[in-house]
N, C-alpha and C positions, 0 to 999 in steps of 0.2 A: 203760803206753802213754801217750802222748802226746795231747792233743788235738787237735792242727796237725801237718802234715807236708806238707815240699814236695821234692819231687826234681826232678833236671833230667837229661840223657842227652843227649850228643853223639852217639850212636852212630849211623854215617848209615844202616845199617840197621833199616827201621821194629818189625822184629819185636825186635830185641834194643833198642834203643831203652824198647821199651811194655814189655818185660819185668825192665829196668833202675827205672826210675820205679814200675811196682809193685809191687815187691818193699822199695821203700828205704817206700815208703807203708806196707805192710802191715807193716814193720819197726815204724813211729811210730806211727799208729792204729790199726792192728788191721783186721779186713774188716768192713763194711758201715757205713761212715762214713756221715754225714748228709750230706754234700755232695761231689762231688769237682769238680773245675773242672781242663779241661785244654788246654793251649796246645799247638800245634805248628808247628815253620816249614815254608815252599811246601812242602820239597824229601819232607814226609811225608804230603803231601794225599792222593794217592791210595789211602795204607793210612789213614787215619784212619777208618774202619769197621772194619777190623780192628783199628784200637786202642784204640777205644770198646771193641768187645765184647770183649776180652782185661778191658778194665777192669772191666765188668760180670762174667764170669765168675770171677776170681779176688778183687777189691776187692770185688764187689755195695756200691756206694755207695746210697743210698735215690734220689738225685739224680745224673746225671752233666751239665753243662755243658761246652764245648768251642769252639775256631776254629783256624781254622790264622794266622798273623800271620808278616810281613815277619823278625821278631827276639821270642825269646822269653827270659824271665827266669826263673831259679833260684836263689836264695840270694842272693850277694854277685855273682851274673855276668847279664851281656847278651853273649846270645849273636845275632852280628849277622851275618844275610842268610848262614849258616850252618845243614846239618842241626841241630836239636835238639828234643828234647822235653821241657816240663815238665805236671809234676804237683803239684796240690795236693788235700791234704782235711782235712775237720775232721770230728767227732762234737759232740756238743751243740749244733749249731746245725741249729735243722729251718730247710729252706726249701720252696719249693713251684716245684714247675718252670712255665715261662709261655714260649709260642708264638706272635710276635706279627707281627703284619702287617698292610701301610698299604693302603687301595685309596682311586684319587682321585676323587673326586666332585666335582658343580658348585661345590658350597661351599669346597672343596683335601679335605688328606686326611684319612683318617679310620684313625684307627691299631684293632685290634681283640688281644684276647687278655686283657687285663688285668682281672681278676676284680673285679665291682664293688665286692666289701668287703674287696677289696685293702688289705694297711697295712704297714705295717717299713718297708724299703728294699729296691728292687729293684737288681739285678746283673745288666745286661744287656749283649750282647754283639752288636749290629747292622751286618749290612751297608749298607758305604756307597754302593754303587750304590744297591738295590731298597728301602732302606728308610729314610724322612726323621726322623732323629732329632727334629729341629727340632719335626715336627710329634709326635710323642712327649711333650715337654717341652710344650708348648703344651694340651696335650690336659691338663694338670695336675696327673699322678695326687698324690692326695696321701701322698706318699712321699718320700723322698729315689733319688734316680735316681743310680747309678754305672754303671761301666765303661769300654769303649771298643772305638772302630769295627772290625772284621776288615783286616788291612791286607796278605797275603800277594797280593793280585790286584790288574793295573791295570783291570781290567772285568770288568763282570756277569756271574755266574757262576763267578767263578773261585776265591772263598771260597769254605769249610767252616762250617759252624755244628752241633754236636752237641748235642741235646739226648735224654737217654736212649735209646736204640735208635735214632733218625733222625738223618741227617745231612742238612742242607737247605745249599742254593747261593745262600740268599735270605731276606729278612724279616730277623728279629732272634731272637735265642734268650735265653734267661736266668732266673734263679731272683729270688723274694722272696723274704726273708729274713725269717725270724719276730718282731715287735717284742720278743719278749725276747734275742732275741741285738743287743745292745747296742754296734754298729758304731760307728765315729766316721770322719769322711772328712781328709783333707789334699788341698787342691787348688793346687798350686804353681805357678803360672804364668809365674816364672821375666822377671819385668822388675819395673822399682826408678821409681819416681815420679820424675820432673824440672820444676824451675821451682816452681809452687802450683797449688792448685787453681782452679776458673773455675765459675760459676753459664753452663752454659746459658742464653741471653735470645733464641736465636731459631733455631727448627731446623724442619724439616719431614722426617719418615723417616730416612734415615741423611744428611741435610746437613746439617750444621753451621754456621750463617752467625753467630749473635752469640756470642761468651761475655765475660760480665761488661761488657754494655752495648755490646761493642766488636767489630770484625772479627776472628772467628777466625782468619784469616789474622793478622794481628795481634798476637794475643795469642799465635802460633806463634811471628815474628818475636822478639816480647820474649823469650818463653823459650830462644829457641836463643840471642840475644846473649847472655843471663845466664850460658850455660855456658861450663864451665871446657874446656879443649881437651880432655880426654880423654872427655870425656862428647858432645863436638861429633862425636868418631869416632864414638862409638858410634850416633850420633844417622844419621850418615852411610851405616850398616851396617842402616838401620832402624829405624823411626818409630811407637809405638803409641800407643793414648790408653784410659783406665783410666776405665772408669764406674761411679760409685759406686753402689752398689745398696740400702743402708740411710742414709738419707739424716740419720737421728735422731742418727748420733754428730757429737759435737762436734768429733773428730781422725778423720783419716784416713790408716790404713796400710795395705801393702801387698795385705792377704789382705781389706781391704773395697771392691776394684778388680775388676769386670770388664773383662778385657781384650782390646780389638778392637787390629785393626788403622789404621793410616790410609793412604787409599787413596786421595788424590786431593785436588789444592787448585787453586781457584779464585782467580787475582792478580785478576781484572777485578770479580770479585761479593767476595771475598774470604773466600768458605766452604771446607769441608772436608769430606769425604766420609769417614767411618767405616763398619769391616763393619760394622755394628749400628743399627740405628733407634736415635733418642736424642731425648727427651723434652724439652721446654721445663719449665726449673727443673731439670735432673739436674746434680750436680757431675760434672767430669770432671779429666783433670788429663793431661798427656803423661808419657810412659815410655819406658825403654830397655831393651835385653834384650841379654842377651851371657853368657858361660862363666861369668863370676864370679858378676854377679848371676842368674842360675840357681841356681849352687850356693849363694850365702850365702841366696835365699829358700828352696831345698830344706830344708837344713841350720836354718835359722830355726824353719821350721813342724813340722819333727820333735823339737823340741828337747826339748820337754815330751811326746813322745809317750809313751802306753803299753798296747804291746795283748802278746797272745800269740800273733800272725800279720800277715801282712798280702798285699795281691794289687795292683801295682802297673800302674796303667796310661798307659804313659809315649808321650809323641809321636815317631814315628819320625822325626821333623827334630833330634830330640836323639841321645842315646847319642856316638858319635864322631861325630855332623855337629855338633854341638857343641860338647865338652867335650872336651880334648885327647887323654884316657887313654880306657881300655874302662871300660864297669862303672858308668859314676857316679850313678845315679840307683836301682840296683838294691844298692851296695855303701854309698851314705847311709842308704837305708831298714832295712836290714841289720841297720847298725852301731848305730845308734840306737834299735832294739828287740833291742838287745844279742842277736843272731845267732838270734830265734825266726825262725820257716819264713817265709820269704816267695816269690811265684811271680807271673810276671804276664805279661804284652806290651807289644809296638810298637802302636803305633794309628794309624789315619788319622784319629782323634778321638779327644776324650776326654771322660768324661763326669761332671761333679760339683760341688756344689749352690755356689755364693759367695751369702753374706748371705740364708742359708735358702732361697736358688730355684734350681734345677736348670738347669744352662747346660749346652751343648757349647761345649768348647775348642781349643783347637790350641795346639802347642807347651808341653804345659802336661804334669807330671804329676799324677795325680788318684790317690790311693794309699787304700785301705780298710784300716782299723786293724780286729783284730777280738780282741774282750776274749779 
C-alpha cells in the first residue's frame, strides 16, 4: 500500500462517480486513512452527503474534509465547469478536524474554532460569502495557513463544506495537520518583476503618493517608458505592484513579492491606489502577468520540489482562462513530483504564507507538498 492516493471520476452520475474514487483510494491506501479530503464540481452538490457517507462507510478515514468548487483537479487534469469528482488520502499524517466561524462585533470580526494550542499547519477550506478569510489571517494563528476559497456558487449558500458527517452551506471547514507531518508550501503567483524596485517615501493605507523621494505616478511613467514593446502589451493587458514582505534580503526575486493589484492612479496628486495597505519604508516594485510568465514562475518554484503528494489550490481565472491548452497548473505539479498523487480545486481564493506570513491571493496557485 501506498501512502498518498488521488483518484478523480468524470462519471456525471454521483453515485458511480463516489464509488469510482473509492475504490481507486482503497486500491492505494488501504481503509481508514488518516486524512481524506474531497473535491466536487456544482453539478454533484446535492449528493454530496451521500458521498461523504459512501466515504465513511467503505474508506472510514479518521478525518474526512470536502467542498464542492467551479473545476476540480486529479492527477495530470483540470476538469473544468464539468461533472467530476476527486478524491485524495493519506495514512501517517494525523490531523485534527476544525469548525470555524466568523461573528462580527463592534470591534470587526472575530473568527472562533481554532484550538488555543493549536500548532502545524492548518488546511482550510472557507466560504467566500459567510466567512472573511482576511479576518482569519489577522487573528495570527500561529500556524502556516493554506488552502482555498469554495468557488462552485455565485451567492451565500450555495457551497458545500464537508467535514465528517456535516455538511454546512457556510463558515469554513478544514483540518490541522500534526507538526510532525512535515508539509512544505509553493505559492506561485504567476507575474515577473518590471523596471527596479522603489523605497515607499509616502503612503497613507492603500495610497501610494511617494516612491523613492518622488511621485508614484512618476516613477510608473519612468518604468513603462523603460519597457521594451512586448512587455508594454503586457503591461496594457494588466498592471500589478509586488510588495516586498522580508525587507532584510539584500536581492529581490519573484517568490519574495506580495502581489496586489493596481487599481487606480491619480495625474493631479499623482498617487496610486493598490488592493493592499502599504506601509511607509516597504519596497515595492511593478509587475506583469500573462500565460508565459505564469508557467515559467509555476515551473521555477517546482523545480527543486520534493514530496510524496501534493493538493493544489489553483485560481479559477487560470486553467483555460489563461493558458492556452487544458491541464496546466495541475499537469506541472504532476510532472514535477514525477506522477506521485496529486488532487485539488478551482478557488475564488487562495490561500498561502509569502516571506513566512499567511496572505490570501488571487490568481495565484498555492500547492501543498506533503513528504
Amino acid at each position: 500500500m501506498s501512502r498518498y492516493g488521488a483518484a478523480l471520476s468524470e462519471h456525471p452520475d454521483s453515485a458511480n462517480a463516489a464509488g469510482e474514487v473509492i475504490g481507486e483510494i482503497l486500491e492505494a491506501v488501504g481503509p481508514s486513512p488518516d486524512l481524506a479530503v474531497l473535491f466536487t464540481s456544482a453539478s454533484h452538490q446535492e449528493a454530496i452527503n451521500e458521498i461523504a457517507d459512501a466515504i465513511h462507510q467503505v474508506l472510514a478515514p479518521s478525518v474526512l474534509i470536502g467542498t464542492t468548487a467551479v473545476s476540480v483537479i486529479g492527477g495530470p487534469l483540470e476538469v473544468e465547469e464539468h461533472p467530476a469528482v476527486s478524491l485524495w488520502a493519506a495514512s501517517q499524517c494525523p490531523a485534527r478536524a476544525v469548525r470555524l466561524e466568523a461573528v462580527r462585533g463592534p470591534d470587526g470580526w472575530a473568527v472562533g474554532g481554532i484550538p488555543v494550542d493549536a500548532e502545524g499547519t492548518l488546511l482550510v477550506v472557507p466560504d467566500p460569502f459567510t466567512f472573511p478569510s482576511d479576518a482569519l489571517l489577522n487573528a495570527g494563528p500561529p500556524m502556516t495557513v493554506v488552502g482555498g476559497l469554495a468557488s462552485a456558487a455565485g451567492r451565500p449558500g450555495g457551497n458545500r463544506l464537508v467535514l465528517g458527517h456535516q455538511v454546512y452551506d457556510d463558515g469554513a471547514v478544514g483540518v490541522i495537520l500534526d507538526p510532525q507531518v512535515k508539509v512544505r508550501t509553493v505559492v506561485s503567483q504567476g507575474c515577473r518583476p518590471i523596471g527596479q524596485p522603489f523605497t515607499v517615501t509616502k503612503s497613507e493605507d492603500n495610497i501610494v503618493s511617494e516612491m523613492g523621494g518622488r511621485p508614484a505616478v512618476d516613477r510608473l511613467r519612468e518604468t513603462l517608458l523603460a519597457l521594451d514593446e512586448a512587455d508594454r502589451t503586457l503591461v496594457s493587458r494588466g498592471l500589478h505592484i509586488g510588495i516586498v514582505i522580508d525587507e532584510h534580503k539584500s536581492e529581490f526575486h519573484r517568490g519574495d513579492f506580495l502581489i496586489r493589484g493596481l487599481i487606480g492612479a491619480d495625474e493631479q496628486t499623482g498617487a496610486l491606489a493598490v488592493g493592499d495597505s502599504v506601509e511607509v519604508g516597504t519596497t515595492v516594485q511593478f509587475q506583469v502577468r500573462d500565460a508565459a510568465t505564469a508557467d515559467e514562475d509555476l515551473r521555477e518554484l517546482m523545480a527543486d520540489a520534493s514530496a510524496g503528494s501534493a493538493l493544489v489550490f489553483t485560481c479559477n481565472g487560470r486553467g483555460t482562462h489563461l493558458f492556452e491548452g487544458p491541464d496546466h497548473d495541475a499537469a506541472v505539479v504532476h510532472e514535477a513530483l514525477e506522477r506521485a498523487p496529486v488532487a485539488g480545486m478551482f478557488c475564488a481564493g487562495e490561500l498561502g504564507p509569502i516571506g513566512g506570513r499567511n496572505f490570501l491571493h488571487g490568481f495565484t496557485a498555492s500547492v501543498v507538498l506533503f513528504p
